[in-house]
N, C-alpha and C positions, 0 to 999 in steps of 0.2 A: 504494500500500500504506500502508495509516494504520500507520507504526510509531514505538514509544511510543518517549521523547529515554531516556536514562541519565543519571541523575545518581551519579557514584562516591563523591561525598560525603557522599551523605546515610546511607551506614550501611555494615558491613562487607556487608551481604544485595547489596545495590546492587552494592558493588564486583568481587566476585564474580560476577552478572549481566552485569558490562559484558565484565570479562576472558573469559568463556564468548563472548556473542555477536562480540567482536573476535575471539575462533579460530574461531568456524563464519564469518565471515562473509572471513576471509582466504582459508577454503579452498572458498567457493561453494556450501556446503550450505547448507537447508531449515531449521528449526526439526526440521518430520519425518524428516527425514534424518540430522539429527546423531543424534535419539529414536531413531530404526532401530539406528546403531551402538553406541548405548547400551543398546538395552535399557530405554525408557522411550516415554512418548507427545508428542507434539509440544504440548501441553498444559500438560504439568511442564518442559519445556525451556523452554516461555514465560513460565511463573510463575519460574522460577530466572531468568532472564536479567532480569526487572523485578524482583528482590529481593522477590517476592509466598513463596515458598518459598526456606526456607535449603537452603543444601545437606549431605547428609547424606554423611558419610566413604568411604560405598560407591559414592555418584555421584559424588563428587571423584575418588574413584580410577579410578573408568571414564571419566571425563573426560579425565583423566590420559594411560591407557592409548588412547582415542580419536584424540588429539591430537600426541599422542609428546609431552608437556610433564614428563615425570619424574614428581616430585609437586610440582609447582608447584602446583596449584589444590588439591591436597588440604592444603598445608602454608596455602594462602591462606584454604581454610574455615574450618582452626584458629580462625581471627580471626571468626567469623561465629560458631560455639561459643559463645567463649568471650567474650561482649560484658564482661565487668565487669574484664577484663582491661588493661595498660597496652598498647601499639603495639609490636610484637615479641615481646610473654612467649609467643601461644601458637606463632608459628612459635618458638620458643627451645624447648617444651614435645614441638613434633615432631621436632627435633631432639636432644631428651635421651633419647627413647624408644632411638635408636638410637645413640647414642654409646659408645663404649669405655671413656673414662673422663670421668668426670664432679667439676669442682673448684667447691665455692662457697665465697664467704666474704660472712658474714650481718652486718649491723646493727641492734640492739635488738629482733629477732623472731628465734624461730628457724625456718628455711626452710621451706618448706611438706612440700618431701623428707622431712621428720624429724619435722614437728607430727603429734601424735597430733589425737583428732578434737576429743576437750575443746579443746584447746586453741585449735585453726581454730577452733569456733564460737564460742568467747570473742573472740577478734579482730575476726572478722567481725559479729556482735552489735552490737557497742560501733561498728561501719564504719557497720553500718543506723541504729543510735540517733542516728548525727551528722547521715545523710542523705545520706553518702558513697556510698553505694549501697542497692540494695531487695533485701529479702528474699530475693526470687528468686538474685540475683546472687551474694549472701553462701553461697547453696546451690550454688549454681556453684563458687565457692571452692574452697568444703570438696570437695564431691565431685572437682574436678579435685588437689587434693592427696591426696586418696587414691589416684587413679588413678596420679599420678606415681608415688609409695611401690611402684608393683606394679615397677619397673625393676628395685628394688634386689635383689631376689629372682629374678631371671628365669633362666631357663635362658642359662650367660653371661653371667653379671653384669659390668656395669663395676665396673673401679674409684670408686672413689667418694671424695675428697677434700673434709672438711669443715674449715673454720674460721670457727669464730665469735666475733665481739666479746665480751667478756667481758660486754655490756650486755642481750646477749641473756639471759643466765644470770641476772641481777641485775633486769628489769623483771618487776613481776607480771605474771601472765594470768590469768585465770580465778579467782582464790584459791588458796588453799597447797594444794589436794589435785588440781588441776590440774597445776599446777607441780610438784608431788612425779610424778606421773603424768610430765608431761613429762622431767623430768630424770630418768627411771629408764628412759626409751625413748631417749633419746641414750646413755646408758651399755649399752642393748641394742647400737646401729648401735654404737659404737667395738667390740664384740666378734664382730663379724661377721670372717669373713677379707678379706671385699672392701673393707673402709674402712679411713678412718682420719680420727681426730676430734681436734682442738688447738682449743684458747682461746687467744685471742690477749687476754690480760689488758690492763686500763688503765696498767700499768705499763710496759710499750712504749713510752708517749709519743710522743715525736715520729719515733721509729723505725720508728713504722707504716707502710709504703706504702703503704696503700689507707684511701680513708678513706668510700666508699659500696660498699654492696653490687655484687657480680660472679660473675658465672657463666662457666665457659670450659670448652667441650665439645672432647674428643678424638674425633676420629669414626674408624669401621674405617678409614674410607681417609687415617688420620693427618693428616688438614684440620684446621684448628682453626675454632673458633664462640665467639665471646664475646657475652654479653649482662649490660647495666650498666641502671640504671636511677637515676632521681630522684624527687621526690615527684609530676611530672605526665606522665614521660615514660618510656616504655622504647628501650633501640639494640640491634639485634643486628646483629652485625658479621661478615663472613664473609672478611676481608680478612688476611688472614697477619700482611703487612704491621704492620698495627693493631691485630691478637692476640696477637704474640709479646713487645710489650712490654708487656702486657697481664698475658702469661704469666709473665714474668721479675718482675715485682712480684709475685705471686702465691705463686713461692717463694720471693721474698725477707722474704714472709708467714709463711709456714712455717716460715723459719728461725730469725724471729724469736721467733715463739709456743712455748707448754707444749708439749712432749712429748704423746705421746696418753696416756703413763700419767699425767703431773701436771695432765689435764687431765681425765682419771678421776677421781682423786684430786680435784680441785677440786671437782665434779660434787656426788662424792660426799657433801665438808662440807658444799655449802649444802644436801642434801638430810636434813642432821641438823640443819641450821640452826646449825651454826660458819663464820663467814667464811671 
């Protein structure tokens, strides 16, 4: 049988291909035979498995359901998606969809949860112009930050815990009628029932405990999820263990930062343009 090698390295399409042909090939199926239980042709089962077709979130999930793998593979497509992405955001992204409460704390951008859309394509813009990524990807972006924003609203809304660096507030984006636009859509989410929004001002100084952005998900079944990132890497952590002191900085965060009302109130000045 001429069958073609795998290489997992060469792209998230790839990786995805290997982990599909390692489960049909543990349980002695066919190409056409795995197609049979799916619902597809033995054709698309061979294009998926050589990273020739991505997978689409209806075949992850029949994969899934195929397999008895949970949503393993569909949490693993995430990553085929969303290529312009760091290593973890979009499994971090499938697990925000379903979380209970939801805690971030932002540095010098505001999270994508919260950007309005001027504001993403100012971002991403000035991302294309460096050559940090392509067009395309910069449209990825923005469309997966709007997508996220549909959570905040959902039948059963999480909570929603935001704190951001005072530098988030203080860096331009886009020009002043952007950033007026922006900061009058963060003062919308603090008046939601389900949030609640503090600045953690430069005056904290060394009191701060966190000093790079963090994300830590409460899930239905009270598990926790953190995800941290750097400027070339993202981690997400599923480890209790290694979330809970994660967690305890986080509202050691909170305690430290404005109030939601003096953080309204902040909002509010620089948005008349008073320090």
């Amino acid at each position: 049988m001429n069958r073609k090698e795998l290489d997992p390295e060469k792209s998230p399409s790839a990786a995805f291909g290997q982990r599909v042909r390692t489960l049909r090939d543990e349980r002695g199926w066919t190409q056409d035979e795995l197609a049979d239980r799916i619902g597809c042709s033995g054709t698309h089962i061979s294009a998926i498995e050589t990273g020739r077709r991505p997978p689409t979130p209806r075949f992850a999930a029949s994969a899934d359901r195929v397999f008895g793998t949970g949503d393993r593979l569909e949490r693993q497509s995430q990553a085929v998606r969303y290529t312009a992405l760091l290593e973890g955001f979009p499994e971090y992204v499938a697990q925000e969809a379903r979380a209970a409460e939801i805690r971030l704390y932002e540095v010098g951008v505001v999270p994508g949860l919260l950007q309005t859309r001027d504001y993403a394509t100012a971002l991403n813009t000035r991302a294309v112009e460096r050559g940090a990524i392509t067009p395309e990807q910069a449209e990825e972006r923005i469309s997966l930050a709007k997508e996220r924003q549909t959570v905040i609203l959902r039948t059963s809304p999480p909570l929603v815990f935001v704190v951001l660096d005072e530098s988030c507030l203080m860096r331009p984006v886009g020009g002043q009628d952007v950033m007026d636009a922006q900061l009058a859509r963060l003062i919308e989410f603090a008046a939601l029932p389900n949030t609640v929004l503090q600045v953690a001002p430069f005056s904290m100084g060394d009191r701060r405990p966190l000093s790079l952005p963090l994300y830590i998900l409460t899930m239905q079944s009270r598990s926790l999820v953190s995800y941290a990132e750097s400027a070339q890497r993202g981690q997400l952590e599923r480890d209790s263990a290694s979330v809970v002191p994660l967690l305890t900085s986080y509202h050691q965060l909170q305690a430290e930062a404005l109030s939601q009302a003096a953080s309204v109130a902040m909002i509010e000045r620089l948005r008349k343009g008073s320090p």
